[in-house]
C-alpha positions, -999 to +999 in steps of 0.1 A: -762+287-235-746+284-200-709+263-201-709+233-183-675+233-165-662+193-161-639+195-133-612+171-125-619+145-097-621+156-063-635+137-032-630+148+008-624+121+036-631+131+072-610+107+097-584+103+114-546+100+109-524+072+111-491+080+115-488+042+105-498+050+067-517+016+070-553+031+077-573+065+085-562+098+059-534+084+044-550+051+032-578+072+018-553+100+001-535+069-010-563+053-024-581+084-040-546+092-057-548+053-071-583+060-090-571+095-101-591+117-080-581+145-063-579+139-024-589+162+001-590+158+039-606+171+072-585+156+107-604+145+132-580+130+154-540+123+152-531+088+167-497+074+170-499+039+155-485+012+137-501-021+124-502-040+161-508-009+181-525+024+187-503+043+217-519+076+219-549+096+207-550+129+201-585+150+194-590+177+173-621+199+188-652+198+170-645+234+157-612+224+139-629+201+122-654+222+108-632+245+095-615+223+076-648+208+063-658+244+054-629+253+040-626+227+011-665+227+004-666+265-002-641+261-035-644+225-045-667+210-063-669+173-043-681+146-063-682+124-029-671+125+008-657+094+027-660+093+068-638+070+091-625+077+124-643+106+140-633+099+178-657+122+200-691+131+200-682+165+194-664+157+156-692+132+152-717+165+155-694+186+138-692+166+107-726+154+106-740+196+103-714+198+074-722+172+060-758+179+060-748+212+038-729+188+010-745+181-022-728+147-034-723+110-027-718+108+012-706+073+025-704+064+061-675+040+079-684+034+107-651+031+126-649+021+162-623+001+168-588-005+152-578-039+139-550-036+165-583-037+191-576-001+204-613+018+206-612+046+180-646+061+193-650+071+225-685+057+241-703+085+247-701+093+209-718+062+197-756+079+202-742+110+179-733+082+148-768+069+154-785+101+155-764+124+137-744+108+115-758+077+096-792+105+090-768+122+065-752+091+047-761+079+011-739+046+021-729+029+055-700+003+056-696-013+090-681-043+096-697-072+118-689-061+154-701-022+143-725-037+123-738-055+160-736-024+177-759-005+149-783-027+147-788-042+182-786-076+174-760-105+171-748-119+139-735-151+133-744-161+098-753-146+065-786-145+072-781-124+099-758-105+086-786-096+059-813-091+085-793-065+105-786-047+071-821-044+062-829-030+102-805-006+098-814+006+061-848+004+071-841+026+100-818+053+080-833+052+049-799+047+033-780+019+016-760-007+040-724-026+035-728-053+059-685-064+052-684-101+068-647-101+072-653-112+106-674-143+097-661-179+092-660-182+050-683-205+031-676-221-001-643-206-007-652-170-009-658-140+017-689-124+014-703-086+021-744-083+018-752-051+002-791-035+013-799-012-018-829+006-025-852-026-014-828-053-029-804-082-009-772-085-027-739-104-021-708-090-031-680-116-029-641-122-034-620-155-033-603-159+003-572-152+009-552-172+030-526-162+054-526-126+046-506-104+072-517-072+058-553-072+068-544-035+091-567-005+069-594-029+052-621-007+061-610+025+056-597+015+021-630-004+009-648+029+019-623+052+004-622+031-032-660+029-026-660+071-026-636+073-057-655+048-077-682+074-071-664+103-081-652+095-115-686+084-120-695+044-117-725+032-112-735+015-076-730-017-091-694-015-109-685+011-079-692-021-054-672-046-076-646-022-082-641-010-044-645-047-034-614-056-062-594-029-049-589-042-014-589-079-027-556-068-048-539-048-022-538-080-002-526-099-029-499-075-039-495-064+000-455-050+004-431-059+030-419-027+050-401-044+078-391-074+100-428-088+100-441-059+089-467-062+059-489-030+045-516-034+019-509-014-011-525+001-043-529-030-066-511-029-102-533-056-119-573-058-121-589-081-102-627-073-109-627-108-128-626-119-098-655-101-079-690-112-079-724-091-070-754-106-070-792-109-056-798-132-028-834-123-019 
């Protein structure tokens, strides 16, 4: 009988750096160290950043990144691989042909813009997502304004917000995280609406008031999202669980400076406080 090798952890982020910490590779690293999976990464792009701005971009050609991509898949064995920041068309391409190779969970962040407001993907490379990218995902987690520009449409409520995730999962034949973090609350709670294999869900959290550490949401949902794959959740506790994760690093965000607040890797659960359930 063959042995059945059960290898530690291991997941792969593709994005770009933050020289910040707050967001991008080192939120994901960060975050994949938290759940005890081994972090591996492919740079797409170095920016120069800090919570409140982004002051230069640097792109990696799309052959760099390939490389890099290439060179972890041909030893490790992935259990999941995260996107975020890919800047160009160019990384957008490169990454989508590797990924394509990649047998494991593959989950799609859309990133296009920085909280800060500075455009993380250059025009021109919005097409290459659509028609490159999100054909290779297993999960896509855009936020409202991405969300708008994936889908073609305005959204303004819930039920919009649910209508644009089912257009777009209809469209990629993939699961959709339609994050509403950018919509007014309702009844105390912020809600996502989750588009999985032919069922509406709403994933929700209490809402925090006041928080000043809201700089790497996205990345870090996606990322906890990934590792929650990789030791092995199901979609369902992997949803509450990623969702949890960012709802705690808020809550137990640190102070690095004069005004200067980070998220960080929560030390209690909060998954008591997580909901996920069918709205349609």
């Amino acid at each position: 009988m063959a042995r059945v090798e059960e290898f530690y952890p291991s997941a792969l982020t593709v994005a770009g750096s933050d020289s910040g910490g707050g967001a991008g590779i080192q939120a994901d690293l960060r975050t994949f160290s938290t759940f005890g999976v081994y972090g591996c990464s492919a740079i797409t792009a170095v920016t120069s950043q800090n919570p409140f701005a982004v002051t230069r971009i640097d792109y990696l050609p799309g052959a760099a990144v390939t490389a890099q991509i290439d060179a972890v898949t041909s030893r490790f064995a992935l259990r999941a691989v995260k996107t975020g920041m890919q800047g160009t068309a160019e990384a957008v391409a490169a990454t989508a042909a590797a990924l394509a190779k990649i047998s494991c969970v593959k989950i799609i962040d859309p990133v296009m813009v920085a909280t800060s407001g500075a455009r993380l993907l250059q025009e021109d490379a919005v097409a290459a997502v659509l028609d490159k990218l999100l054909p290779v995902a297993d999960w896509v987690t855009p936020n409202l304004p991405e969300a708008e520009i994936l889908s073609g449409r305005k959204i303004r409520s819930l039920a919009e917000m649910a209508e644009a995730g089912r257009a777009c999962a209809d469209r990629w034949h993939c699961s959709f995280i339609v994050k509403g973090g950018h919509l007014a609350a309702a009844d105390g709670v912020m809600t996502d609406v989750v588009i999985h294999d032919g069922k509406t869900l709403a994933l929700t959290s209490p809402v925090l008031e006041g928080s000043l550490a809201t700089h790497g949401t996205g990345c870090t949902f996606s990322a906890a999202l990934a590792a929650a794959f990789a030791v092995g959740q199901s979609w369902k506790e992997a949803l509450k669980t990623a969702k949890a994760f960012v709802y705690g690093s808020l809550i137990e965000e640190v102070e690095l400076g004069e005004d200067l607040h980070a998220m960080y890797p929560p030390i209690e659960s909060y998954l008591a406080e997580i909901a996920l359930k069918r709205i349609d």
